[in-house]
PAGU-561640 format. One line per 2 residues: their letters; for each residue x, y, z of N, C-alpha, C. Coordinates in nm, 2 decimals. Atoms other than C-alpha are relative to their C-alpha. Layout:
a) X,Y,Z,X,Y,Z,X,Y,Z  ...
***
This chain:
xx) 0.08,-0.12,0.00,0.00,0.00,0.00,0.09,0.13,0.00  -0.08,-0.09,-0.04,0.26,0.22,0.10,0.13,-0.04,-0.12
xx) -0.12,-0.04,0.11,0.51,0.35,-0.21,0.10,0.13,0.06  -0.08,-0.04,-0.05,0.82,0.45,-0.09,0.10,0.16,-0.13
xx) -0.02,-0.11,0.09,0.85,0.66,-0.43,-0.06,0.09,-0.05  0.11,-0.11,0.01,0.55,0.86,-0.43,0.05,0.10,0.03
xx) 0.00,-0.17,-0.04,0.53,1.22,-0.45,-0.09,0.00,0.16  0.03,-0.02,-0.15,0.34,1.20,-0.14,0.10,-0.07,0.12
xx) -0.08,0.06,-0.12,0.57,1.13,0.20,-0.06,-0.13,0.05  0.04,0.10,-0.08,0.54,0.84,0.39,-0.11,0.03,0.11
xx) 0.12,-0.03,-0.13,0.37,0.99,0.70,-0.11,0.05,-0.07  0.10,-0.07,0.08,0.13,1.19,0.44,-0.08,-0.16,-0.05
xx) 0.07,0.12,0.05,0.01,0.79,0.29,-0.02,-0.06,0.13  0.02,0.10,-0.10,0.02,0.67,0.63,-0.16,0.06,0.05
xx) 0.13,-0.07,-0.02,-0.25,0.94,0.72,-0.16,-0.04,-0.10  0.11,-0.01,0.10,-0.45,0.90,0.42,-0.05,-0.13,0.00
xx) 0.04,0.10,0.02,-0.50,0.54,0.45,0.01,-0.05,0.15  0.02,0.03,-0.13,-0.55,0.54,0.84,0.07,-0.09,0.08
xx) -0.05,0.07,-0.12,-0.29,0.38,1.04,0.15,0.09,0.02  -0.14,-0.11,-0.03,0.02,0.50,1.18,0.12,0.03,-0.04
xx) -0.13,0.00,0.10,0.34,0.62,1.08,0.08,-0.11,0.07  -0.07,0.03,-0.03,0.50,0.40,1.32,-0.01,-0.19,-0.09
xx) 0.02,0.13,0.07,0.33,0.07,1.13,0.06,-0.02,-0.16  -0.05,0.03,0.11,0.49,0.12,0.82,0.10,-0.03,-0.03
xx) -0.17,0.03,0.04,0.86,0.03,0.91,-0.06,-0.14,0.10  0.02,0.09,-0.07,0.70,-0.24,1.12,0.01,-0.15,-0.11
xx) 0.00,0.15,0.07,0.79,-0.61,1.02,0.02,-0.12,0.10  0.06,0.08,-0.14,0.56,-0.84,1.20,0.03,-0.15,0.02
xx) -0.03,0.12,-0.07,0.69,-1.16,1.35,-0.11,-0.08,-0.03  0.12,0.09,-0.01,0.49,-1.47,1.25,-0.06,-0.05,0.12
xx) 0.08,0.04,-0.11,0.25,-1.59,1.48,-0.09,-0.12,-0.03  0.04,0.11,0.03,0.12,-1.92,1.49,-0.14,-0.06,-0.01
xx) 0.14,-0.03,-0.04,-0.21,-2.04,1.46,-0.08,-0.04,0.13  0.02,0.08,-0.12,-0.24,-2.24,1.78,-0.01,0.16,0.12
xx) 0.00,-0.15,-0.05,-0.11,-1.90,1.94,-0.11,0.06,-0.02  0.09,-0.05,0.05,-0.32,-1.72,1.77,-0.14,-0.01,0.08
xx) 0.13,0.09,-0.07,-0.65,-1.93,1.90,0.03,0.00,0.15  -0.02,-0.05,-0.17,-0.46,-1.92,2.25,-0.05,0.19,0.05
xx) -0.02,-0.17,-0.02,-0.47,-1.48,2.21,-0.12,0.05,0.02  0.14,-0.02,0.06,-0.83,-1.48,2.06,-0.07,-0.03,0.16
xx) 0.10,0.01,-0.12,-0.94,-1.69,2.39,0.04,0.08,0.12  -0.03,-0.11,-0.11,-0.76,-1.50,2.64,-0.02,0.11,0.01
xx) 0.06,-0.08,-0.02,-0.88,-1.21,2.57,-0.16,0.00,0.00  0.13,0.00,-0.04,-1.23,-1.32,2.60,0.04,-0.04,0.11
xx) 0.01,0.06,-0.16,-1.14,-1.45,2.97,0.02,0.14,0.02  -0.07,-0.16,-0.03,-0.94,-1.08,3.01,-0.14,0.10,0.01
xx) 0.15,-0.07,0.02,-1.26,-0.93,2.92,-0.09,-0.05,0.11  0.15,0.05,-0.07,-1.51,-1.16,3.14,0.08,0.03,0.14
xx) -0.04,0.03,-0.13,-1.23,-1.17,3.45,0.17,0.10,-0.02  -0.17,-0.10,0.01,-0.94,-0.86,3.42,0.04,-0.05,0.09
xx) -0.12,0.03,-0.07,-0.84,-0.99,3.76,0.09,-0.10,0.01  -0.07,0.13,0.02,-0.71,-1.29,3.61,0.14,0.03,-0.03
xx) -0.15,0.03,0.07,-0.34,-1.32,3.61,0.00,-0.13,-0.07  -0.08,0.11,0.08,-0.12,-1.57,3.37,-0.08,-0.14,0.10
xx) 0.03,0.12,-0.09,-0.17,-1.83,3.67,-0.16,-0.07,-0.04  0.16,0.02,0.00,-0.55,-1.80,3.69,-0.09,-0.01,-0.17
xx) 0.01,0.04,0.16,-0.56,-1.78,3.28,0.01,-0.15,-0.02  -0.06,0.16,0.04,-0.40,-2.10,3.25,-0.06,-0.09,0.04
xx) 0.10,0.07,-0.09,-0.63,-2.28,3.52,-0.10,-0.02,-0.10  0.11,0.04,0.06,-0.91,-2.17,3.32,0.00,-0.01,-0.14
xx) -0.07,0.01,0.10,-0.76,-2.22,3.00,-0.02,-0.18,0.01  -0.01,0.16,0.02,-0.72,-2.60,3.13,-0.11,-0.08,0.00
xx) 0.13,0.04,0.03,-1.04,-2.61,3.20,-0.15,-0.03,-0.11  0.06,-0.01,0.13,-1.16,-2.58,2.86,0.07,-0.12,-0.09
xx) -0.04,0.13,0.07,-0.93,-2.88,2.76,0.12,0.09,-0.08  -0.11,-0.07,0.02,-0.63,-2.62,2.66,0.12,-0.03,0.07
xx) -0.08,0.02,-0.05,-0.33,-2.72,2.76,0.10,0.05,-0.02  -0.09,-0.11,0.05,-0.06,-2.44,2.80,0.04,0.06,0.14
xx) -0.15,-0.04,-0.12,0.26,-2.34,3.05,-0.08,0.15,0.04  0.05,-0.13,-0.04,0.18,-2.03,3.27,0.12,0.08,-0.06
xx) -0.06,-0.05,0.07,0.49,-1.91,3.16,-0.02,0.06,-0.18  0.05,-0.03,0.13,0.35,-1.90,2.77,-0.10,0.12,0.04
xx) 0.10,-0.07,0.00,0.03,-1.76,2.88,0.06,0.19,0.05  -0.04,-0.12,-0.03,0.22,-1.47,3.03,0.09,0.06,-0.11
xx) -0.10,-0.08,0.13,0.43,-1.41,2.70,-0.10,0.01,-0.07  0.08,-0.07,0.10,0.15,-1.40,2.52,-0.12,0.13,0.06
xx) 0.06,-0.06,-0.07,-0.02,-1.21,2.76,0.05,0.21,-0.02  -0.11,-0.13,0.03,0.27,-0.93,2.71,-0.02,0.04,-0.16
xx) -0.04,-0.07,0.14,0.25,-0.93,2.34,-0.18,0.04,-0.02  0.15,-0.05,0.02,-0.14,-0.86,2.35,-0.03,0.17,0.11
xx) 0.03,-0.17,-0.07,-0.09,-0.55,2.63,-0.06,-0.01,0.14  0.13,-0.01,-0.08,-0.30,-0.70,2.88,0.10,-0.03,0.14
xx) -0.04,0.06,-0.15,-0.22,-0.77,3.27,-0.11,0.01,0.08  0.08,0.00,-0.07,-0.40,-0.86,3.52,-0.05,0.10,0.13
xx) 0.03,-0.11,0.00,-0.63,-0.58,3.65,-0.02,0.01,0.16  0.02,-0.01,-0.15,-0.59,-0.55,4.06,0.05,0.08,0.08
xx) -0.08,-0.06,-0.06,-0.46,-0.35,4.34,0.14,-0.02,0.04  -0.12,0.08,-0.03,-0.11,-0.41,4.40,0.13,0.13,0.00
xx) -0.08,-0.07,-0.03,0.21,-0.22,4.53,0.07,0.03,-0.16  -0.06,-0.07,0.13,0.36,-0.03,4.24,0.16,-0.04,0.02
xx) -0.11,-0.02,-0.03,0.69,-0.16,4.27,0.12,0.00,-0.14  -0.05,-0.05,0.11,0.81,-0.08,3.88,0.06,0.11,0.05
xx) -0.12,-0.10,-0.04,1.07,0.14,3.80,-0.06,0.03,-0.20  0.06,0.01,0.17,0.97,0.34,3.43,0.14,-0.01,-0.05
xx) -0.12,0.01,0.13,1.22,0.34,3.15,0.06,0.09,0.03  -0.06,-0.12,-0.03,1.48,0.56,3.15,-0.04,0.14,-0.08
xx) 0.05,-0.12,0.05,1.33,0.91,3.09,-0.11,0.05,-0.01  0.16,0.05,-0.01,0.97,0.81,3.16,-0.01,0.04,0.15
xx) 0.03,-0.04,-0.13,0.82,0.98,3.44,-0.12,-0.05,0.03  0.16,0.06,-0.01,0.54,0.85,3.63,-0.09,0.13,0.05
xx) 0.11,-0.09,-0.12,0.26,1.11,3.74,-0.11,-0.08,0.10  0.09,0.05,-0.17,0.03,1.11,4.08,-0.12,-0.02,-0.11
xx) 0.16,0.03,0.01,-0.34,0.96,3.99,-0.10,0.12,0.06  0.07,-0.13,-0.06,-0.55,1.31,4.04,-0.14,-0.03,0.03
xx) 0.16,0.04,0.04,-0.90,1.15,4.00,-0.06,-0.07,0.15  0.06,0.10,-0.07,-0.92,0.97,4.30,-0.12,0.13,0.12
xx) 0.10,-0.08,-0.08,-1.26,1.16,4.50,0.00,0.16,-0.09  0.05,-0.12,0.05,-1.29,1.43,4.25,-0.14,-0.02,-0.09
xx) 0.17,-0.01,0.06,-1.64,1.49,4.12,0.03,0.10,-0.15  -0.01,-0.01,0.14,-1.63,1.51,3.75,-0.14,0.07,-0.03
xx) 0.14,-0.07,-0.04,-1.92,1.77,3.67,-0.03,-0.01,-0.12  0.02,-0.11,0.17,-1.87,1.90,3.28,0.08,-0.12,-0.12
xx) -0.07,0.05,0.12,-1.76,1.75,2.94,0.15,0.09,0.02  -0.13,-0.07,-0.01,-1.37,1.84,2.87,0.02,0.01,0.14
xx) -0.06,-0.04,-0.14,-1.30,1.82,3.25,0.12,-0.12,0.01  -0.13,0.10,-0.07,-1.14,1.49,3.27,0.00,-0.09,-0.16
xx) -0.01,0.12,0.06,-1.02,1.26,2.94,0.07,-0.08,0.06  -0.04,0.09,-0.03,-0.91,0.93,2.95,0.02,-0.10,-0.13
xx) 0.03,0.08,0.13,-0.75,0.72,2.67,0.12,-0.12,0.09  -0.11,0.13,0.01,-0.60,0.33,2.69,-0.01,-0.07,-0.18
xx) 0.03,0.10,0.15,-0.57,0.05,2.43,-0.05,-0.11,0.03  0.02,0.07,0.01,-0.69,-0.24,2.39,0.02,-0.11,-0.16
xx) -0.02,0.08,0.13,-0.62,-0.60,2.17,-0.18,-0.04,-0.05  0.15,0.01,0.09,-0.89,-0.65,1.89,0.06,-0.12,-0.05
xx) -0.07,0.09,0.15,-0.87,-1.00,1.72,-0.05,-0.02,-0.14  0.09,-0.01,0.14,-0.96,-1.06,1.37,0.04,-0.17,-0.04
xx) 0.04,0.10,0.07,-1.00,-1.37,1.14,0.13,-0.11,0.06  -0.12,0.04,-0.01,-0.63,-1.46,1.15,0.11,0.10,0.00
xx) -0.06,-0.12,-0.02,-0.44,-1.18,1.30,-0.01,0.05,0.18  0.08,-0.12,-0.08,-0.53,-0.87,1.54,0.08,0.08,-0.01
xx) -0.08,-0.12,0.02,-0.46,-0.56,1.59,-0.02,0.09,0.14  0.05,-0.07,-0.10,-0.49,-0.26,1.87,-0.06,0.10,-0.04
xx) 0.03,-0.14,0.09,-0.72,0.01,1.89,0.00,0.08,0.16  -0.05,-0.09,-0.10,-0.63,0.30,2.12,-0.15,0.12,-0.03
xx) 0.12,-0.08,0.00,-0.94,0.53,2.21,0.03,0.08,0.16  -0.01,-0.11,-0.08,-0.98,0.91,2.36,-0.15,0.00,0.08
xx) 0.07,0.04,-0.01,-1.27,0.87,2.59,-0.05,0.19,0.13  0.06,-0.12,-0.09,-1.47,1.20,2.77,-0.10,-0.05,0.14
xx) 0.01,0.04,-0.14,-1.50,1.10,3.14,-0.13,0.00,0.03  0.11,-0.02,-0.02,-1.81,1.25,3.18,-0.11,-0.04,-0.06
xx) 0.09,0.02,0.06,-2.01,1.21,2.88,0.01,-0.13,-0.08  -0.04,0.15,0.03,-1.84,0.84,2.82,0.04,0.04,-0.15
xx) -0.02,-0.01,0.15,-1.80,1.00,2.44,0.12,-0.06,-0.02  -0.14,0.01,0.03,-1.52,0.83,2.24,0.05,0.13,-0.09
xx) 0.00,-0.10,-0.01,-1.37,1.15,2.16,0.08,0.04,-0.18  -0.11,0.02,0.08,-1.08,0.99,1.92,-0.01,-0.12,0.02
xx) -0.05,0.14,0.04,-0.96,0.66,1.80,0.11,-0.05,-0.08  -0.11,0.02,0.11,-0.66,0.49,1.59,-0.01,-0.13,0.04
xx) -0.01,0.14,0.01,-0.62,0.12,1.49,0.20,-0.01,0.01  -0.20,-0.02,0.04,-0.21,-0.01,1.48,0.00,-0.16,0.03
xx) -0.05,0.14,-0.01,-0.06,-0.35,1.43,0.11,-0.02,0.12  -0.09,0.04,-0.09,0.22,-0.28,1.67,-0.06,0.11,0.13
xx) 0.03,-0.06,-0.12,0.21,-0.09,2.04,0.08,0.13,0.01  -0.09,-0.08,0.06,0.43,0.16,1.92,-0.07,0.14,0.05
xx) 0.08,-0.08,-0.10,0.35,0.52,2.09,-0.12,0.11,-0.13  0.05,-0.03,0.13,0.29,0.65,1.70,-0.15,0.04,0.01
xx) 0.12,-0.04,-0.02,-0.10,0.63,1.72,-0.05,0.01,0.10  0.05,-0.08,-0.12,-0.18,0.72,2.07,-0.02,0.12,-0.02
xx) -0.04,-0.12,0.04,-0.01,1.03,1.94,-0.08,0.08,-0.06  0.09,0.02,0.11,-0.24,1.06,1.67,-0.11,0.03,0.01
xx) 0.16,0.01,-0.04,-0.55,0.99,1.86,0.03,0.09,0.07  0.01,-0.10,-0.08,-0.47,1.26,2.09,0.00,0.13,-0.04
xx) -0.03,-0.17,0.11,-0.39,1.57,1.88,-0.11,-0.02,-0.10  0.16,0.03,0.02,-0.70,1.45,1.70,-0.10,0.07,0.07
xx) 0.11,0.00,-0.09,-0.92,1.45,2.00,0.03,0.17,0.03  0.02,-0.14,-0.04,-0.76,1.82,2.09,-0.04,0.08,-0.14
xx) 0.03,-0.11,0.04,-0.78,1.96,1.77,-0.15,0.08,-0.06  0.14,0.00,0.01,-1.15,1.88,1.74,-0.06,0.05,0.08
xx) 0.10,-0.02,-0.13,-1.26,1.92,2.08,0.08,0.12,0.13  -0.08,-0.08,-0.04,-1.00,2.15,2.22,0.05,-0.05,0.12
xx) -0.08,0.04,-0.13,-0.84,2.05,2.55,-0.07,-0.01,0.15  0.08,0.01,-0.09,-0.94,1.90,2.85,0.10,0.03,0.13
xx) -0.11,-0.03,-0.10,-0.80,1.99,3.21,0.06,-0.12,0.06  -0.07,0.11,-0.03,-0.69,1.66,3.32,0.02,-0.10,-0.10
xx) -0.03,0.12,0.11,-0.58,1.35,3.09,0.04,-0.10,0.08  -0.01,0.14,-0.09,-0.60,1.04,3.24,0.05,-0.16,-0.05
xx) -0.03,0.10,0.05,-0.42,0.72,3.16,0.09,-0.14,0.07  -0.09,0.09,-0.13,-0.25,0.41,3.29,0.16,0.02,-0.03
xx) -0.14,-0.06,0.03,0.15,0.39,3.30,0.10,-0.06,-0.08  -0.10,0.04,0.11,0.22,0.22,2.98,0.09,0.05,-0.05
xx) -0.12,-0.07,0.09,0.51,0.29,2.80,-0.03,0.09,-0.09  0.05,-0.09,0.11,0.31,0.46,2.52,-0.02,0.13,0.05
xx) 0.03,-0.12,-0.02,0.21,0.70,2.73,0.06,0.06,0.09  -0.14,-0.16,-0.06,0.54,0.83,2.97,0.05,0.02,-0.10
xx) -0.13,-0.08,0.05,0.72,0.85,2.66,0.01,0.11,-0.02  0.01,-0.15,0.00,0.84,1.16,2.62,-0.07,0.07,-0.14
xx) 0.03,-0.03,0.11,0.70,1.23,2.27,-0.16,0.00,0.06  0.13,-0.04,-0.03,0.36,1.19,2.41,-0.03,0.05,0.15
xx) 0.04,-0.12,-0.13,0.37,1.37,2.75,0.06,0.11,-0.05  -0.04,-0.14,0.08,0.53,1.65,2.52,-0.13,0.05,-0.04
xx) 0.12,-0.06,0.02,0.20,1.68,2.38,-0.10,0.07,0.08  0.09,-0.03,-0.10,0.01,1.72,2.69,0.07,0.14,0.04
xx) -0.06,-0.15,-0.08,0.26,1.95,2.85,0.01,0.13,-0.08  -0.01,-0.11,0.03,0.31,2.18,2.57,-0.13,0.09,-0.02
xx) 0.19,-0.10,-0.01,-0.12,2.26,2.60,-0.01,0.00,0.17  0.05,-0.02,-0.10,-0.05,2.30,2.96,-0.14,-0.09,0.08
xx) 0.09,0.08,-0.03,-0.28,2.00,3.04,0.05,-0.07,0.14  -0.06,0.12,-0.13,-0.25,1.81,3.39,-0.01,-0.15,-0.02
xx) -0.05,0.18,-0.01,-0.13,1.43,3.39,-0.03,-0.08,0.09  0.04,0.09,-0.13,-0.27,1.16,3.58,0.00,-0.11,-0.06
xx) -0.02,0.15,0.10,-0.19,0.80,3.51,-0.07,-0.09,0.16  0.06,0.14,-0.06,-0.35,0.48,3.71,0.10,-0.04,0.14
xx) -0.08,0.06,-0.06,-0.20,0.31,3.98,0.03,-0.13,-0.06  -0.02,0.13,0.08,-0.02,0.00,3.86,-0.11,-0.08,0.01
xx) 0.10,0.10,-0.04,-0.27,-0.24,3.77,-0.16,0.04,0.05  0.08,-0.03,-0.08,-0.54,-0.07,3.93,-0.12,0.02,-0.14
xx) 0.06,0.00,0.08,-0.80,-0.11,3.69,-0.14,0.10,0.05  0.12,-0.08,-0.06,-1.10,0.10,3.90,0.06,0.17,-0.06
xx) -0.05,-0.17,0.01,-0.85,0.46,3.81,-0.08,0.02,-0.13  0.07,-0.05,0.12,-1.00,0.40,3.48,-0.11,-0.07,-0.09
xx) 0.11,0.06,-0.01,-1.29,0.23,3.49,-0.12,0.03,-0.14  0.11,-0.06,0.08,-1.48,0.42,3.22,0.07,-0.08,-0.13
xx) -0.08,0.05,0.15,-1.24,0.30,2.91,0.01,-0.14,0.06  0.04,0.08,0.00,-1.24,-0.03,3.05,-0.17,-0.06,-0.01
xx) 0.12,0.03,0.07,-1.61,-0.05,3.04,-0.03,-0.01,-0.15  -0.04,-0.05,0.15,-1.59,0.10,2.69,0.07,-0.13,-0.10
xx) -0.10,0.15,0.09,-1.35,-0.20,2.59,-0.10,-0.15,0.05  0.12,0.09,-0.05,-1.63,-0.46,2.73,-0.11,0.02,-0.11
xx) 0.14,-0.01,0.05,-1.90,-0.28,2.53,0.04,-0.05,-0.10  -0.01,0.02,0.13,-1.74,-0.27,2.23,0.02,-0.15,-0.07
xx) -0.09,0.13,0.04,-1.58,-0.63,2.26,-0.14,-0.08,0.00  0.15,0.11,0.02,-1.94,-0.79,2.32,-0.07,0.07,-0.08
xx) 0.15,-0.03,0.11,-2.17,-0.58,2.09,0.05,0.03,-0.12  -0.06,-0.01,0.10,-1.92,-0.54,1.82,0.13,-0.08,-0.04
xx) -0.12,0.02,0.05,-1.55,-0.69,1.79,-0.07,-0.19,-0.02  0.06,0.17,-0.03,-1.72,-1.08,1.92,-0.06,-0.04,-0.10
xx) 0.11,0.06,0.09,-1.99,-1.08,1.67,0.07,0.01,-0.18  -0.13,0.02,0.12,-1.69,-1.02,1.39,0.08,-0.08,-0.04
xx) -0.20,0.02,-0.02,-1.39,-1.21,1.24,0.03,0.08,-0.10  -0.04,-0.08,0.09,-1.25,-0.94,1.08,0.11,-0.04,-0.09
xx) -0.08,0.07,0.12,-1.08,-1.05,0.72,0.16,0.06,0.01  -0.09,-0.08,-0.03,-0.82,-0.73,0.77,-0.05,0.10,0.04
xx) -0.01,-0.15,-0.07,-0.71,-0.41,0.90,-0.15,0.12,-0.05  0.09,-0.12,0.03,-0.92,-0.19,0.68,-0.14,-0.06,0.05
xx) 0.18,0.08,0.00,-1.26,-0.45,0.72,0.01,0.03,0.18  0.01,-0.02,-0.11,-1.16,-0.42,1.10,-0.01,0.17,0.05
xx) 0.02,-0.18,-0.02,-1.10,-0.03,1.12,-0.17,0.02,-0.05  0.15,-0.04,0.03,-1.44,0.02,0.91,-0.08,-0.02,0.07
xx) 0.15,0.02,-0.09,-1.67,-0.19,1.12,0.00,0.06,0.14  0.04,-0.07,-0.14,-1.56,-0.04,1.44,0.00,0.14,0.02
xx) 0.02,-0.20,-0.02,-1.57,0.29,1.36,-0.16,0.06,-0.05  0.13,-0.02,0.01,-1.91,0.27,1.20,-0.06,-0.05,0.24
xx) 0.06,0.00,-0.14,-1.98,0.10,1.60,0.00,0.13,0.08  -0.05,-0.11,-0.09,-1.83,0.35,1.72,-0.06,0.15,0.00
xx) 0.08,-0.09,0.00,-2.04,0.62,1.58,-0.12,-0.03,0.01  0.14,0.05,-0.06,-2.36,0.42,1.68,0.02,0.04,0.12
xx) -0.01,0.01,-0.15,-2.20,0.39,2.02,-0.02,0.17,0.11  0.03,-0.13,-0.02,-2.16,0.76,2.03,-0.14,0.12,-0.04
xx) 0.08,-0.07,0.04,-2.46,0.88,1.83,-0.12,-0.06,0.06  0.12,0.05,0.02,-2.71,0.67,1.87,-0.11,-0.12,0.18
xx) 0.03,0.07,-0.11,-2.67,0.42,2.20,-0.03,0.05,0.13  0.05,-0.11,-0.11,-2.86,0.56,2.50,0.09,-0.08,0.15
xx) -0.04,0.06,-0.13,-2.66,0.51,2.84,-0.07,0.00,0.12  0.08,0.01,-0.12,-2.84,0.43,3.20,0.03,0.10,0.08
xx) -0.01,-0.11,-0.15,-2.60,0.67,3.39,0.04,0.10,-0.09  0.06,-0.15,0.01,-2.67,0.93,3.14,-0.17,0.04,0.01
xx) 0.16,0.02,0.03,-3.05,0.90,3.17,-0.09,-0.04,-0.11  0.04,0.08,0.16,-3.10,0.75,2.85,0.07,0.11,-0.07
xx) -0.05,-0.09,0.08,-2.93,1.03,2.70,0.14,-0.13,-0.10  -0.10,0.06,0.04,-2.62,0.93,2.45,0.08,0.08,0.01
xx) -0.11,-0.07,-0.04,-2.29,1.03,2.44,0.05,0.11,-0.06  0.01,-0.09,0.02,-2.34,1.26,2.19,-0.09,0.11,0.02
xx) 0.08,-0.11,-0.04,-2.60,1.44,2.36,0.04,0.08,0.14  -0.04,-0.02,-0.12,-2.46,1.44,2.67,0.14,0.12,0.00
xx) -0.13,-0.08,0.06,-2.12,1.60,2.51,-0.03,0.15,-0.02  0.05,-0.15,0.10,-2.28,1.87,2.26,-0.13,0.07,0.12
xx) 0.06,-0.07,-0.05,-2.56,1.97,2.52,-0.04,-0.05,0.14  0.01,0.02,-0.12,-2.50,1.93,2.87,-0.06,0.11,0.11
xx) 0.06,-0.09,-0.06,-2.78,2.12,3.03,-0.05,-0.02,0.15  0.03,0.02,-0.15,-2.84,1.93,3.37,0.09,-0.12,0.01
xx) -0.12,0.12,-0.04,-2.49,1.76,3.45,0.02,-0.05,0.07  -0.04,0.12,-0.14,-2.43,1.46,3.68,0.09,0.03,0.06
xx) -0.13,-0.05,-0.04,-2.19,1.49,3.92,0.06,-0.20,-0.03  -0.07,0.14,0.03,-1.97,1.15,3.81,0.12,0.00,0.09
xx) -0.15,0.05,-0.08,-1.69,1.02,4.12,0.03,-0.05,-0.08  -0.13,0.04,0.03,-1.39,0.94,4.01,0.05,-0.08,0.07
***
């Protein structure tokens, strides 16, 4: 897809045909199909039970007549993004040059649209593949705000989805995320800090800091990615971005009052107070 002799640049074709700049120097390691069928089912358990570690994977893994080392399940566990989602002492150290910030959300009353975003990622699988899709998510009015699909984990379309989401929706006072590598690197907390934005990342593991984009990756995976096997990238980008504008236009939430998330966004005339 990508011609390396075009009058258009590389990042210019990467744009135009929706994925990131960082996937087009990417050269993806085979993956087996056994694997594969291991990745597919672990992230439906990851989905039904985030507090599952590797261990508690592999249990229920055997109990399906799967038979596979805890050690594997944890390597594949790593190359999908996922860990298991609990309270636990932060005892990581980041990369060198990766700073961690304090968690600001904990007992603040979230009033307004633009007060608090929140973006993670999540693995998508497809026919015989997968991919990740990274989503900008508005705290209050659950809107997805932004989105990018990517074959690799690369910080590239985070990047992308963010400068998106501001240049559409202009900037929110907090940004909330957990403390993947995508998002201390310094190329994407450059973004934040040069709009004077405040930083707040998760506690390790602690899957309650950001509770809202984990729901979000629940809806989407049972009322859209499940009922798919997506052939490729483009047939997987299309259908969830068409969801994704149901999800936003059209799907009424409980703890908006049946409102959606685009109503709740564009006309917030009697606002919830939402804890954090």
């Amino acid at each position: 897809m990508i011609e390396s002799t075009a009058k258009l640049s590389v990042s210019q074709q990467a744009i135009l045909l929706g994925i990131s700049r960082g996937s087009v120097y990417y050269r993806p390691r085979p993956v087996s199909d056994a694997d594969l069928a291991l990745m597919h089912r672990i992230d439906k358990l990851h989905t039904a039970f985030p507090f599952a570690g590797s261990r508690m994977l592999r249990g229920l893994l055997a109990q399906e007549g799967l038979a596979v080392g805890r050690l594997h399940v944890a390597t594949l566990m790593k190359r999908m993004g996922i860990e298991a989602l609990y309270r636990k002492p932060n005892t990581s150290k980041p990369a060198p040059g990766h700073k961690i910030y304090p968690y600001l959300l904990r007992n603040l009353a979230v009033t307004r649209p633009n007060q608090v975003w929140a973006m993670d990622i999540t693995y998508i699988p497809m026919a015989r593949g997968f991919i990740y899709l990274a989503a900008v998510l508005d705290w209050f009015t659950r809107r997805v705000l932004s989105w990018r699909v990517s074959i690799t984990l690369e910080a590239d379309f985070c990047i992308e989805a963010v400068e998106e989401a501001l240049a559409r929706h202009g900037k929110p006072e907090i940004f909330n995320t957990d403390q993947g590598s995508q998002f201390t690197s310094t190329d994407f907390i450059k973004v934040l800090d040069s709009r004077e934005i405040k930083i707040s990342m998760d506690g390790k593991g602690a899957w309650r800091d950001n509770v809202f984009v984990e729901r979000l990756w629940r809806t989407i995976k049972y009322e859209e990615v499940y009922l798919h096997a997506y052939a490729n990238v483009p047939e997987a980008r299309a259908s969830i971005g068409r969801y994704i504008g149901f999800y936003n236009g059209r799907r009424p939430h409980s703890s908006l009052d049946g409102k959606t998330p685009d109503q709740a966004y564009f006309n917030p005339l009697t606002p919830l107070s939402v804890a954090a």
